[in-house]
C-alpha positions as CSV (number, residue, x, y, z in Angstrom):
1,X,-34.4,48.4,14.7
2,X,-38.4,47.9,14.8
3,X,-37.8,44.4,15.4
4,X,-35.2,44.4,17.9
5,X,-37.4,46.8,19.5
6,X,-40.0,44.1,19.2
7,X,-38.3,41.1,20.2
8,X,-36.8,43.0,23.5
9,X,-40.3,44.3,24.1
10,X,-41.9,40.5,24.0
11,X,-39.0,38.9,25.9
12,X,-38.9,41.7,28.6
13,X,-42.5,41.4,28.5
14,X,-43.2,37.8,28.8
15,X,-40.7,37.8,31.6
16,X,-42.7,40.4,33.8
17,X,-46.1,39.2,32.7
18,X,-45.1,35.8,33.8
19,X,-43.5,36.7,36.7
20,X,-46.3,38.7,38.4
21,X,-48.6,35.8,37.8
22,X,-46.6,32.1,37.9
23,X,-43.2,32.8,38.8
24,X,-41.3,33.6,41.5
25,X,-38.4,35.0,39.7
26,X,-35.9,38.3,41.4
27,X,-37.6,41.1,39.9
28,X,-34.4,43.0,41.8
29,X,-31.8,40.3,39.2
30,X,-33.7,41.6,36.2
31,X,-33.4,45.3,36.4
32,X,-30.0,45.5,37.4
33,X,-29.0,43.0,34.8
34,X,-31.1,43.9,32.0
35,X,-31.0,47.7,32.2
36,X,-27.8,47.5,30.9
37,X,-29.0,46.0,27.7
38,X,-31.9,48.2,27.5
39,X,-29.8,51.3,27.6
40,X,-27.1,50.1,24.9
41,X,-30.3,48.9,22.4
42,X,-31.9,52.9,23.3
43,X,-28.2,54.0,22.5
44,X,-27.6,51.9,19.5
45,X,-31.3,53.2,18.2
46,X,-30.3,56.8,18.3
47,X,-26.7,56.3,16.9
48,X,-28.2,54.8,13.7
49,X,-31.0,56.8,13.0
50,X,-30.9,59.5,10.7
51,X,-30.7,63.4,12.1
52,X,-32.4,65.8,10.0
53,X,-32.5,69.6,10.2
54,X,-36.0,71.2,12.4
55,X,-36.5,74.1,10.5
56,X,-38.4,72.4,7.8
57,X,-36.4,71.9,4.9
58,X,-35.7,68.1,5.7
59,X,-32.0,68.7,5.1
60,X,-30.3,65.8,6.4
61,X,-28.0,66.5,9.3
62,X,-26.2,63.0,9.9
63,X,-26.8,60.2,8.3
64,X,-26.5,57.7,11.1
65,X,-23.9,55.4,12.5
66,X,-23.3,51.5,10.9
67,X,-24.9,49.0,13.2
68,X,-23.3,46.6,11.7
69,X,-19.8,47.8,12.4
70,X,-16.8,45.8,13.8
71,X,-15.7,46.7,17.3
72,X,-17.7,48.5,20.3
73,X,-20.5,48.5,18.1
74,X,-20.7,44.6,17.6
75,X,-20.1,44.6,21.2
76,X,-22.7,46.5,22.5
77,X,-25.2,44.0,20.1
78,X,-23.1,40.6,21.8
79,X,-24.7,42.4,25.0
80,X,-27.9,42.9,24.2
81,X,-28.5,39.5,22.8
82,X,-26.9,37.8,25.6
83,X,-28.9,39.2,27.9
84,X,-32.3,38.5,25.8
85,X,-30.9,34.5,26.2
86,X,-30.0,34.9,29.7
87,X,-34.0,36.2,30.5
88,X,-35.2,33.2,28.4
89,X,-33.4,31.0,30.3
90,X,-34.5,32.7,33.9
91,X,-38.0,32.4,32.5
92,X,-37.2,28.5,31.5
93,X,-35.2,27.5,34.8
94,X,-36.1,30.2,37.2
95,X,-33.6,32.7,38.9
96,X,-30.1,30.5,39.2
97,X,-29.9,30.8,35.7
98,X,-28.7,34.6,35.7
99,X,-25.7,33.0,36.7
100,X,-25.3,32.6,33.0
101,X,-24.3,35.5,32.9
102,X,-20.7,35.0,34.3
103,X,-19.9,32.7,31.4
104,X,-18.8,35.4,28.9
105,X,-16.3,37.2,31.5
106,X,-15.2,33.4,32.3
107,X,-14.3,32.6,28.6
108,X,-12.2,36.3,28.4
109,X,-10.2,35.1,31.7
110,X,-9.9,31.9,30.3
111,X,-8.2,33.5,26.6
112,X,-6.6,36.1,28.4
113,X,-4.6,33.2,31.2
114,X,-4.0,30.4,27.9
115,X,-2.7,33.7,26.0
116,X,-0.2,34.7,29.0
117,X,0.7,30.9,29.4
118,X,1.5,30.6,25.9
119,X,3.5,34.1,25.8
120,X,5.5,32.8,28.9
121,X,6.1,29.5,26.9
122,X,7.5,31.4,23.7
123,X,9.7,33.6,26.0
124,X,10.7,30.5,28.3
125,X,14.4,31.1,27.0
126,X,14.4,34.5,26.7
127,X,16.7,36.4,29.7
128,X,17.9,32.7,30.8
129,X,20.8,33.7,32.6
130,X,23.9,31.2,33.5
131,X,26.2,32.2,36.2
132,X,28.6,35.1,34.8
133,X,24.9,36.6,34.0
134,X,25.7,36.6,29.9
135,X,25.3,32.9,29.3
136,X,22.4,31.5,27.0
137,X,20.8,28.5,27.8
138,X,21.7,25.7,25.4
139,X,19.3,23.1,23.4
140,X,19.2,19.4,24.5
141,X,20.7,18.7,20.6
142,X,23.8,21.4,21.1
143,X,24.5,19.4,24.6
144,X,24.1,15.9,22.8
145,X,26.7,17.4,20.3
146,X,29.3,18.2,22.7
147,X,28.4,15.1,24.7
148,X,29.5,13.1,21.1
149,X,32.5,15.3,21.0
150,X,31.4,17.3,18.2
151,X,31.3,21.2,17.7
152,X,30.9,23.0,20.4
153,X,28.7,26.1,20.2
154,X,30.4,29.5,20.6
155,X,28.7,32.4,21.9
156,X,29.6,35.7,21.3
């Protein structure tokens, strides 16, 4: 955790240094955007340290969370990284790149509307109705039979 503490102080640092003298870069964009981050790597600091008792035995309390876990826990790290690259690249090419930001919730739509096309492709048959309303559809090579005169599919 020392160094993540390290590398967010340098970036976040390097940022405001540079903006109060080069730059002029939306100091207003960086706090609401990166205070998220800041938080969760404060949060994920305190879930993985160890808790031990006060009264001066040293008894160990908890031993801290996994940082390395799977789930909201790897999460919360995608987060904080992505927002370290996203200050680098305001600091390289100025304040449209927060905009960079959007591409993570773009890739998520993006999977979630592919994932509902393909779903809607797998159930394309599924509740295909004829006209009595019991009818199932029937494939091109059961129609090319019947066409040929050959066995004709019974339905039950």
């Amino acid at each position: 955790m020392q160094r993540v503490h390290l590398i967010s102080i340098v970036i976040n640092l390097t940022f405001l240094g540079l903006r109060f003298v080069f730059l002029a870069r939306s100091l207003t964009r960086y706090i609401v955007l990166s205070l998220p981050a800041l938080i969760l790597e404060f949060y994920l600091d305190r879930l993985g340290r160890p808790t031990y008792s006060a009264d001066g035995s040293n008894t160990l309390l908890r031993s801290g969370e996994d940082l390395d876990a799977k789930g909201l826990t790897e999460f919360m790290w995608d987060i904080v990284y992505w927002t370290w690259i996203n200050v680098v690249l305001v600091i390289l090419f100025g304040d449209r790149a927060w905009w960079a930001y959007l591409v993570v919730p773009g890739y998520i739509i993006y999977l979630a509307a592919t994932t509902i096309g393909g779903l809607r492709g797998l159930m394309g048959g599924i509740g295909a109705a004829g006209g009595d309303g019991n009818a199932v559809s029937e494939s091109k090579r059961q129609k090319k039979m019947e066409k040929r005169g050959g066995q004709k599919a019974v339905y039950r």
